[in-house]
SEROBA-256258 format. One line per 5 residues: number of its first residue (from 1); their letters; for each residue x, y, z of C-alpha. Coordinates in steps of 0.5 Angstrom, whole numbers. Layout:
NUM) a) X/Y/Z ~ ...
end
This chain:
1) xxxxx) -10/21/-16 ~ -6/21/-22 ~ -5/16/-27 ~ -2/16/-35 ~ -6/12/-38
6) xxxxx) 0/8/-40 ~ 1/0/-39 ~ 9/-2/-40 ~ 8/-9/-39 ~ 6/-13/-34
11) xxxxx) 13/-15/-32 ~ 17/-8/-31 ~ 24/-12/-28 ~ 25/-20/-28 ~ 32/-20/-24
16) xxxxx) 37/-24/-23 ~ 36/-32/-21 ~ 32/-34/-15 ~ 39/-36/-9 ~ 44/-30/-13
21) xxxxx) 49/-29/-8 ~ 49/-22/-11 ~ 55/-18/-12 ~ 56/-15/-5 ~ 61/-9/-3
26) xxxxx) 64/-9/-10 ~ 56/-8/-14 ~ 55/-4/-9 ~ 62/2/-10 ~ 60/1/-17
31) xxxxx) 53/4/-16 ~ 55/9/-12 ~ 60/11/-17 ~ 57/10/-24 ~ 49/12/-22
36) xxxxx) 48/14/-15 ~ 50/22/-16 ~ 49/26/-12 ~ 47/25/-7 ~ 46/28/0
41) xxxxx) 51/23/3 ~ 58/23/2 ~ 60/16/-1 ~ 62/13/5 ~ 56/14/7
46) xxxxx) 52/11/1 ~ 58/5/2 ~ 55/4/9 ~ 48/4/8 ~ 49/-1/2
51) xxxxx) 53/-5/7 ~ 47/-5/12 ~ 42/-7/6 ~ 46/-13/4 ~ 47/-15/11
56) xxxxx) 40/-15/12 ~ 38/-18/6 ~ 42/-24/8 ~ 38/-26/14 ~ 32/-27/9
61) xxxxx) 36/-31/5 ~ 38/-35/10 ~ 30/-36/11 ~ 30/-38/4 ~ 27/-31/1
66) xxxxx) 30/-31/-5 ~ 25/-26/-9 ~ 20/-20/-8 ~ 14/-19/-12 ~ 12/-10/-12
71) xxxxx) 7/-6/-16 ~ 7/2/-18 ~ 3/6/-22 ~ 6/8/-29 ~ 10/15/-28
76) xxxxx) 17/16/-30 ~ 19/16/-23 ~ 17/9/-22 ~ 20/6/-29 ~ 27/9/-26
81) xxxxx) 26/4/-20 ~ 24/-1/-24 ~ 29/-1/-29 ~ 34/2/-25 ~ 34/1/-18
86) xxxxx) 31/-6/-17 ~ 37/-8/-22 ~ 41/-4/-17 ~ 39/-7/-11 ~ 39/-15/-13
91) xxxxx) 46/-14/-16 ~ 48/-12/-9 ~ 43/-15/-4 ~ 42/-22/-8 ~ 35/-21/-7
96) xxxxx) 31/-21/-14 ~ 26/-16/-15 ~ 20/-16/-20 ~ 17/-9/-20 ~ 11/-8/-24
101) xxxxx) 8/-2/-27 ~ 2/-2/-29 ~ -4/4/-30 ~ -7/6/-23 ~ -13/4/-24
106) xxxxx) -12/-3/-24 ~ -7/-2/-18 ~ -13/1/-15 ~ -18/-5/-16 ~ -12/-11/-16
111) xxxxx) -11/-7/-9 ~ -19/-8/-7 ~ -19/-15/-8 ~ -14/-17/-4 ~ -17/-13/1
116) xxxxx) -23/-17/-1 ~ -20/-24/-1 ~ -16/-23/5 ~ -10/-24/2 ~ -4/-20/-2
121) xxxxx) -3/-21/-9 ~ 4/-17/-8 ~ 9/-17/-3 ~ 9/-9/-4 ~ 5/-4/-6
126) xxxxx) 6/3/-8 ~ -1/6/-6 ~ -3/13/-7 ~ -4/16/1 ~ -11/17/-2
131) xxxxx) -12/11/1 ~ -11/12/8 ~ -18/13/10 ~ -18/6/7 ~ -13/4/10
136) xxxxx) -14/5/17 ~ -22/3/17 ~ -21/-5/14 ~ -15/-6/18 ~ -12/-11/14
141) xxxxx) -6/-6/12 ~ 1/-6/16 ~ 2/0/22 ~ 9/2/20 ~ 10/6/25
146) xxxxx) 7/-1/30 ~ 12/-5/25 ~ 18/-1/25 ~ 18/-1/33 ~ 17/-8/32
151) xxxxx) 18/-15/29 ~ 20/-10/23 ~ 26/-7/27 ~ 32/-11/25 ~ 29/-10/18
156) xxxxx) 29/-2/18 ~ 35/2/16 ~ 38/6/22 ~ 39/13/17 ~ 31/11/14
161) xxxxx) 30/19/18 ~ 23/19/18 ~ 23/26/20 ~ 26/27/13 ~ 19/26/10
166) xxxxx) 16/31/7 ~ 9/27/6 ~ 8/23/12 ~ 3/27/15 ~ -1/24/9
171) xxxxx) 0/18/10 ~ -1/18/18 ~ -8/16/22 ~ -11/22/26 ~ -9/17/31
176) xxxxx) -1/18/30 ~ 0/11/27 ~ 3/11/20 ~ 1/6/15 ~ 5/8/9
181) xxxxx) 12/11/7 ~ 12/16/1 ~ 16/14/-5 ~ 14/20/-9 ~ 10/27/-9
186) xxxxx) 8/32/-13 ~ 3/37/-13 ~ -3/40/-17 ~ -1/48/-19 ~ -3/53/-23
191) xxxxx) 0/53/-31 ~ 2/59/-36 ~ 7/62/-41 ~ 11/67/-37 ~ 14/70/-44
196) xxxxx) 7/72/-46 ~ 4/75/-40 ~ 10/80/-41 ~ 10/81/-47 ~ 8/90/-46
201) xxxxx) 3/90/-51 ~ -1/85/-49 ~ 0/87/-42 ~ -4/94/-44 ~ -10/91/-48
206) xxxxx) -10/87/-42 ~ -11/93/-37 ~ -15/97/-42 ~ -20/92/-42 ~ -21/89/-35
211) xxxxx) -17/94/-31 ~ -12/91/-27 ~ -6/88/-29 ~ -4/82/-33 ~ -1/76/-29
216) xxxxx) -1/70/-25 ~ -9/70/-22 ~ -10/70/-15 ~ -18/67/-16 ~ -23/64/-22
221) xxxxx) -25/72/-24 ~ -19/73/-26 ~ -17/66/-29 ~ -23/67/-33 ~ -22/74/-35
226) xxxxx) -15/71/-38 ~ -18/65/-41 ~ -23/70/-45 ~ -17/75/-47 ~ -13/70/-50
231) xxxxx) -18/66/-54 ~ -22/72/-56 ~ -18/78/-56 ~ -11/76/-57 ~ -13/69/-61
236) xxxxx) -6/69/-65 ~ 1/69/-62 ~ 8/69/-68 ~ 2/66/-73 ~ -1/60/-68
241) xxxxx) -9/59/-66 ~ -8/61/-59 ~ -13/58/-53 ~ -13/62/-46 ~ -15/54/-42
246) xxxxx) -13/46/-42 ~ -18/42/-39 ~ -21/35/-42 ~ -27/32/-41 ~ -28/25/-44
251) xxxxx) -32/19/-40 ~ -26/15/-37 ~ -24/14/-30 ~ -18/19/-31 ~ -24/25/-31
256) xxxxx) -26/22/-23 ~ -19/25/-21 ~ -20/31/-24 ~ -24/33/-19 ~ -23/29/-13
261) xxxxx) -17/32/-13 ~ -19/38/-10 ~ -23/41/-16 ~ -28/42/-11 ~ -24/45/-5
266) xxxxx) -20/50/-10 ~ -27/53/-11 ~ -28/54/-4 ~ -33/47/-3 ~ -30/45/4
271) xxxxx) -28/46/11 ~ -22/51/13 ~ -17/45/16 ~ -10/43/14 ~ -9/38/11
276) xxxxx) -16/37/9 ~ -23/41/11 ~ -26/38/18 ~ -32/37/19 ~ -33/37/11
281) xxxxx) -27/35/7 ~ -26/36/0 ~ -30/30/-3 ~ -36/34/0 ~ -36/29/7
286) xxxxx) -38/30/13 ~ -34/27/19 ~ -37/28/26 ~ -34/30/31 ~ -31/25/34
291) xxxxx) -27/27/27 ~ -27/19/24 ~ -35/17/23 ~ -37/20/16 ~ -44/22/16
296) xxxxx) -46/24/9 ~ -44/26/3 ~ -50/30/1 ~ -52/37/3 ~ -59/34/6
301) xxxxx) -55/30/11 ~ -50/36/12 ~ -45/34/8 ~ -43/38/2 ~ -41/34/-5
306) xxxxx) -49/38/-8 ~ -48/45/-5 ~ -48/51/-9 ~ -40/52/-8 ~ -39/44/-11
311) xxxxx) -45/46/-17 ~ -41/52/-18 ~ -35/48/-19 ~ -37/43/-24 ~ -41/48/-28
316) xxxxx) -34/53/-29 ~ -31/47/-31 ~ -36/45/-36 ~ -36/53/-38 ~ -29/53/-39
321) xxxxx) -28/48/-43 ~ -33/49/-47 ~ -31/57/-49 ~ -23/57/-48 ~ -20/51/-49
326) xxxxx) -18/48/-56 ~ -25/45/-59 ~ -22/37/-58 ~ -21/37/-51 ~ -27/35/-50
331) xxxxx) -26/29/-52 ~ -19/27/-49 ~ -17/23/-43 ~ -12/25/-38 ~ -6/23/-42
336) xxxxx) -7/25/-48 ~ -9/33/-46 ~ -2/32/-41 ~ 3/34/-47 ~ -2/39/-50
341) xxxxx) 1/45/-46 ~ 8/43/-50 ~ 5/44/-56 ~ 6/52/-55 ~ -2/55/-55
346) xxxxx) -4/54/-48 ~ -3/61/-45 ~ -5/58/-38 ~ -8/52/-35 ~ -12/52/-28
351) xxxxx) -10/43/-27 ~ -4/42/-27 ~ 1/36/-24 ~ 8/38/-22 ~ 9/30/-26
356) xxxxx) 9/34/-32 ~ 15/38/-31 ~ 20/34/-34 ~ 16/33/-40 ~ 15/41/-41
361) xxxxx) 22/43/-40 ~ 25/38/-46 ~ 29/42/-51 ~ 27/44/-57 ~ 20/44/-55
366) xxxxx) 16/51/-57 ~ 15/52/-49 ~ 23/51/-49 ~ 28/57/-50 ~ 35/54/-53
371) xxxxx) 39/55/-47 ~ 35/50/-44 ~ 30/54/-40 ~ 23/54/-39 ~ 17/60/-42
376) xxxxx) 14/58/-37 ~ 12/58/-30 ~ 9/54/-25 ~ 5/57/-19 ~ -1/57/-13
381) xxxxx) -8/54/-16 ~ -13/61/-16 ~ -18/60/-12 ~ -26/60/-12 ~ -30/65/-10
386) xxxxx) -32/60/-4 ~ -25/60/-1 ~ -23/62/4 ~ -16/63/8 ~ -15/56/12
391) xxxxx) -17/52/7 ~ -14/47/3 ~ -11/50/-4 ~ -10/45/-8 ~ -8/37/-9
396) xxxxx) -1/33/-7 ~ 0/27/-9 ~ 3/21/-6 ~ 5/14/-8 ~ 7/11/-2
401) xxxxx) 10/4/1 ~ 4/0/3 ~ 4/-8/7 ~ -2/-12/7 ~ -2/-17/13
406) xxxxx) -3/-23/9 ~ 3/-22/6 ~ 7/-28/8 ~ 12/-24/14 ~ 19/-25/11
411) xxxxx) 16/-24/4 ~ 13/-17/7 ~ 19/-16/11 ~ 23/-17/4 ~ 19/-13/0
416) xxxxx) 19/-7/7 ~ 28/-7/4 ~ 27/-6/-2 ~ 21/-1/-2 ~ 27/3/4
421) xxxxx) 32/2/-1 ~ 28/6/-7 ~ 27/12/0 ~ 34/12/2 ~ 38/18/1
426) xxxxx) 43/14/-1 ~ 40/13/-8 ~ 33/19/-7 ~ 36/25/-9 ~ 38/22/-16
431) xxxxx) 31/20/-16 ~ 28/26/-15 ~ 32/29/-21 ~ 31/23/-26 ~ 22/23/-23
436) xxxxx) 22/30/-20 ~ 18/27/-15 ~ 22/29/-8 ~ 20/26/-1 ~ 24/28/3
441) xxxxx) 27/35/5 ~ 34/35/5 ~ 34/33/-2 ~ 30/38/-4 ~ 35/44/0
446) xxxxx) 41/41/-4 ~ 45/44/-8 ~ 43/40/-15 ~ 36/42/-14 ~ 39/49/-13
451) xxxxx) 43/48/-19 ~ 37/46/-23 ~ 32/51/-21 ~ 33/56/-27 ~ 31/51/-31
456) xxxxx) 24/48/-27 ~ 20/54/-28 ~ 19/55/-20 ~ 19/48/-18 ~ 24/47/-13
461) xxxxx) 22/55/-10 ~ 14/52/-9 ~ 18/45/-5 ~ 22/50/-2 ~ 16/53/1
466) xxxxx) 13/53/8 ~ 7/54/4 ~ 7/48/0 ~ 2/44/7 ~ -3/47/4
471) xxxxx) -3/42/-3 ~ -5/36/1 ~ -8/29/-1 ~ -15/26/0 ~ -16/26/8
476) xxxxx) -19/20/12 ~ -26/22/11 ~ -27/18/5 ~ -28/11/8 ~ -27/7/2
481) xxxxx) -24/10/-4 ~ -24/5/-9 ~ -31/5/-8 ~ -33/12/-8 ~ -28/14/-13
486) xxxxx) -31/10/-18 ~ -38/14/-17 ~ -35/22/-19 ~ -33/20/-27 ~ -39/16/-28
491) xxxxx) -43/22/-26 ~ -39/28/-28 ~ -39/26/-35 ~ -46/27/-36 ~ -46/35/-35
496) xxxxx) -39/35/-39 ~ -44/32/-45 ~ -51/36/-44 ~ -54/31/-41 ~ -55/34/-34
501) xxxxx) -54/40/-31 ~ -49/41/-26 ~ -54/40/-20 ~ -57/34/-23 ~ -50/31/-24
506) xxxxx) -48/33/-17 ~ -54/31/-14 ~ -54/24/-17 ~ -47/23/-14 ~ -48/26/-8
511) xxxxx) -54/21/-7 ~ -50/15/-9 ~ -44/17/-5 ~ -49/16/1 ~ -52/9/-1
516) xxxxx) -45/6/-2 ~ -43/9/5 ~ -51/6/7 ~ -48/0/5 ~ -41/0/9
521) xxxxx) -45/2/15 ~ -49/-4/14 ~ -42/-8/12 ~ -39/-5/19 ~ -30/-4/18
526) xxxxx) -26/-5/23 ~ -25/3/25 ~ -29/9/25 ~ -35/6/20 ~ -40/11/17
531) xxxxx) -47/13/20 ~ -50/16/16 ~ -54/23/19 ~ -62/22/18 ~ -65/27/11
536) xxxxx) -67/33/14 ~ -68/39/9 ~ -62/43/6 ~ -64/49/7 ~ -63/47/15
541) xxxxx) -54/45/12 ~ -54/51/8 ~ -49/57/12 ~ -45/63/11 ~ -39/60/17
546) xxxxx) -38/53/15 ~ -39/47/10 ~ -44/46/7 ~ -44/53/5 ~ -50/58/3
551) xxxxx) -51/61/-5 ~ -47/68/-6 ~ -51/73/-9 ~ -44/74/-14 ~ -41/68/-16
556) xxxxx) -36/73/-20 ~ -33/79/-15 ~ -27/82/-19 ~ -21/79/-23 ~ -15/79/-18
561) xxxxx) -7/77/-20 ~ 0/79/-17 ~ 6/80/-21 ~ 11/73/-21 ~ 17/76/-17
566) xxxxx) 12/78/-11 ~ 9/71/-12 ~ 17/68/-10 ~ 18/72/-5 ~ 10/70/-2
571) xxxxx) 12/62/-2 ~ 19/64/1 ~ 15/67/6 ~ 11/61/8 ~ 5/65/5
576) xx) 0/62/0 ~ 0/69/-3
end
C-alpha cells in the first residue's frame, strides 16, 4: 500500500455553497472544451454524459443533498480530482464536493473506526483493494455490483462499462460480488539507467566478470551481481558516486508496505495462483480449502509468513541495503528515498512504484535528456530463487470507490455520482495522463497514450501487456488489514537495525499475525472468520511442491538477464519474460 507521506491539508476542495444551482449544460461545454481533452469519447458524448450526470444529481437536490464529504490518499492523481474534477463536477451538477487528501495511514485508521463505530466518517472513500478481504468479512461495506442492480440503478452511469476496468478482479469477492470501483492503479516494477547498461565498456567488464550479459535481470542473482558491479566495480560514472541499489529502511508505517507489498511473493514465498497464491497468499497466509477460512500465518500451522523463502527475503533486503545502496538509506521513509533515482546515481532499483513515473521524467532531471525523454526504463520485477511459473510477479496498487452502510443513503448515492464522475471516460483518459494511474483499457489502447509512450520509459508497452495480471493487489486471504498490516513494520525494522535476525523478525510476525487472527476467530466476522489450524511441528508444513516451501540447498543459482528490446516483445506477447 502506497502512501507519500504527505499531508496537504485537511480540507483538499471546499466548493461552491450548499443549494448551488450549478451551471448546467454551458459548465459542462466549458469543461469539456478547456479541460476534458482528450478523451476516448467524442465531444458530444462527453456533453451526453455530463447531461446524465446533472440530471441525476437534481434528484438529490430535490431531496435536499446539497454537498458530499469524500477522501483519498495524497498521490498526484487524486490532488488533480480534488483541485480540478470536484470543482468541475459542482459547476455542472450543483452539488458540492469537499474531497480530502490526506496521508494513507490515516485513511486506513479513520476507515477502521467508522468501521468500528458502525458509522461512516465519509460519504466516499477511495480505498486501497487491499482492503477487500476486510471488506468482504465485516459486512459493513456497500456490494456495488448488489447496488448497481439495485436501489443505486437509477444512480449508475449507463456508459459506466464496468468491463472497461482493468482492475475489478481486485476489487471482487471469490464470490463474484464487487465491492469497490477502481479509481486509480499503478504497479510496482523493476527501475534502472538504460543508457548506462548500454554504455560497450561497461557491458564487457561486466561480461568478463560474471559471464554473462549486462541487461534487465531475470532474477535476484543477477540483480546482485549488478548491484555488486556498480557500486564496487564501476563506483563512478561522468565524475558521480554511483550505487548499484535503492531501498529504505527507516522505522516507520511506510516500511510495512515495503513488504506486504509482495516483496515476499517476488522471492517466490507463496502459492502459484493469480491474482494471488492459494492456499498460501503473499503475506504468508494460509486459507483452507474452502478458499476464504485462514488458518495460520506461521510455518507451524502451515502457513508461511517464518518459512526459509520469507527469511530469504528479509535477509536480501537487509543485505542489499546495507552493501549497495547510498549509506543514508537506511535511515529514510518511503517519501524521501522516492525522488533519489532523479538525482542520477542509482543504477537500478528492484522496488519500484509506476506512481513515480511523472516525477522521473521531468525535464532538467539528470535521468532526463534534453529532448524530454527518459534514460531510464521500466521493466518486470527479477524474481527469487523461490519463484516459480504461476506466481504472482509483483504488486499492483488500486485505490478504489468504496460505501459504507452507515452512510446515510442519499449521501451515499451523492458521493456514488461523484466517485463515477472522476471514472467516466468522459474525464479518465485526461486523468491518466495528469496522475499516470489508468483504469481503464481504452485509455490505455488510445492514441495519446501512443503518443506519450517515447517519453514514459515502457509505461504504456507494460499496461499494454496481457502480462500485467501478474502484478496484483493484497488478496482476500488477509481477513483484517488494518490489523495486520500494522504488525510487519514494527517487526521488520529490528532486523534492518541488528537487533534481530531475519528468523527471529519473521517468527515474531509470524507469531502475532496469528494471535490477531486468534483474536478475530474469537470476535466472529460476518463472512469467512479465521480458524486457526492447531501448532504441529514445522518440519511436518515444510515441501519442494507448495507453500510453505523447503530450504534450498543454493539460495544464489546463477545471474540471468535479457536484453531490453526482447523483454517489449515478451510483455506484447503476454509473456511475463
Amino acid at each position: 500500500m502506497l502512501c507519500t507521506m504527505l499531508a496537504v491539508g485537511a480540507m483538499a476542495a471546499a466548493l461552491t455553497a450548499a443549494g448551488s444551482a450549478g451551471g448546467g449544460m454551458a459548465a459542462a461545454e466549458k469543461w469539456v472544451e478547456s479541460e476534458f481533452q482528450p478523451s476516448t469519447l467524442s465531444k458530444q458524448e462527453q456533453l451526453d454524459e455530463l447531461r446524465w450526470f446533472i440530471a441525476a444529481a437534481n434528484k438529490l437536490k430535490a431531496k435536499g443533498v446539497n454537498e458530499v464529504h469524500v477522501v483519498s490518499e495524497t498521490i498526484d492523481t487524486h490532488v488533480y480530482e480534488s483541485k480540478t474534477l470536484a470543482r468541475a463536477f459542482t459547476e455542472i451538477t450543483g452539488l458540492g464536493v469537499v474531497h480530502d487528501i490526506i496521508q494513507e495511514g490515516d485513511l486506513v485508521e479513520k476507515m477502521q473506526t467508522s468501521l468500528q463505530a458502525g458509522r461512516s466518517i465519509y460519504d466516499g472513500w477511495v480505498n486501497d483493494s487491499d482492503l477487500i478481504g476486510t471488506h468482504m468479512r465485516y459486512g459493513q461495506t456497500v456490494v456495488l455490483s448488489d447496488f448497481i442492480a439495485g436501489e443505486g440503478k437509477e444512480f449508475t452511469l449507463p456508459t459506466l462499462d464496468l468491463k472497461d476496468f482493468i482492475g475489478l478482479r481486485f476489487t471482487t469477492s471469490p464470490d463474484g460480488r464487487v465491492y469497490q470501483l477502481p479509481d486509480q492503479q499503478f504497479a510496482n516494477l523493476y527501475w534502472f539507467r538504460a543508457d548506462w547498461f548500454e554504455r560497450p565498456e561497461l557491458k564487457k567488464r561486466f561480461k568478463d566478470k560474471y559471464g554473462y550479459e549486462l541487461g534487465v535481470p531475470v532474477n535476484w542473482s543477477a540483480y546482485e551481481d549488478i548491484a555488486d558491479f556498480f557500486t564496487n566495480d564501476v563506483k563512478t560514472i561522468d565524475g558521480v558516486r554511483v550505487y548499484g541499489h535503492m531501498d529504505y529502511g527507516k522505522k516507520d508505517p511506510s516500511l510495512g508496505w515495503r513488504f506486504t507489498d509482495a516483496w515476499l511473493s517476488m522471492a517466490g514465498t507463496a502459492d502459484k495462483g493469480i491474482p494471488n497464491g492459494l492456499p498460501v497468499d503473499e503475506w504468508g497466509i494460509r486459507v483452507a480449502d474452502d478458499k476464504c477460512t485462514p488458518v495460520g500465518a506461521s510455518v507451524a500451522r502451515g502457513g508461511a509468513a517464518n518459512s526459509p523463502a520469507a527469511v530469504y527475503a528479509l535477509a536480501k533486503y537487509v543485505d542489499w541495503m546495507k552493501k549497495y545502496a547510498p549509506p543514508q538509506a537506511t535511515g529514510m521513509t518511503f517519501s524521501e528515498a522516492g525522488p533519489v533515482p532523479g538525482q542520477g546515481n542509482v543504477a537500478q532499483q528492484v522496488f519500484w512504484y509506476t506512481a513515480f513515473t511523472k516525477a522521473l521524467s521531468k525535464r532538467g532531471l539528470p535521468v532526463v535528456n534534453a529532448d524530454g525523454t527518459p534514460k531510464w526504463r521500466m521493466a518486470p520485477s527479477p524474481h527469487g530463487p523461490y519463484w516459480k511459473d504461476g506466481m504472482q510477479n509483483g504488486y499492483q496498487d488500486v485505490g478504489s470507490w468504496t460505501f459504507l452502510k452507515s452512510t446515510p443513503p442519499d449521501r451515499m448515492k451523492a458521493a456514488w455520482l461523484y466517485g463515477q464522475f472522476t471514472v467516466s471516460k468522459t474525464v479518465s483518459l485526461r486523468k491518466t495522463i495528469e496522475g499516470l494511474t489508468p483504469i481503464r483499457e481504452s485509455d490505455i489502447q488510445s492514441k495519446a497514450m501512443t503518443d506519450l509512450a517515447p517519453k514514459l520509459g515502457g509505461f504504456v508497452e507494460f499496461y499494454r501487456s496481457p502480462a500485467r495480471v501478474a502484478w496484483t493487489p493484497t488478496g482476500t486471504n488477509v481477513p483484517d488489514y488494518p490489523k495486520l498490516a500494522q504488525l510487519w513494520w514494527k517487526n521488520v525494522a529490528p532486523a534492518v537495525t541488528g537487533e534481530k535476525t531475519p528468523q527471529q523478525a519473521m517468527d515474531r510476525l509470524a507469531e502475532e499475525m496469528d494471535e490477531v487472527m486468534g483474536r478475530l476467530q474469537r470476535s466472529g466476522m460476518k463472512a469467512c472468520a479465521p480458524k486457526l489450524n492447531p501448532k504441529t511441528d514445522p518440519a511436518k508444513w515444510l515441501s519442494d511442491k507448495s507453500a510453505p516451501w523447503a530450504k534450498l540447498a543454493n539460495e544464489k543459482p546463477k545471474g540471468e538477464t535479457v536484453p531490453y528490446d526482447r523483454l517489449l516483445l515478451a510483455w506484447t506477447e503476454g509473456r511475463v519474460r
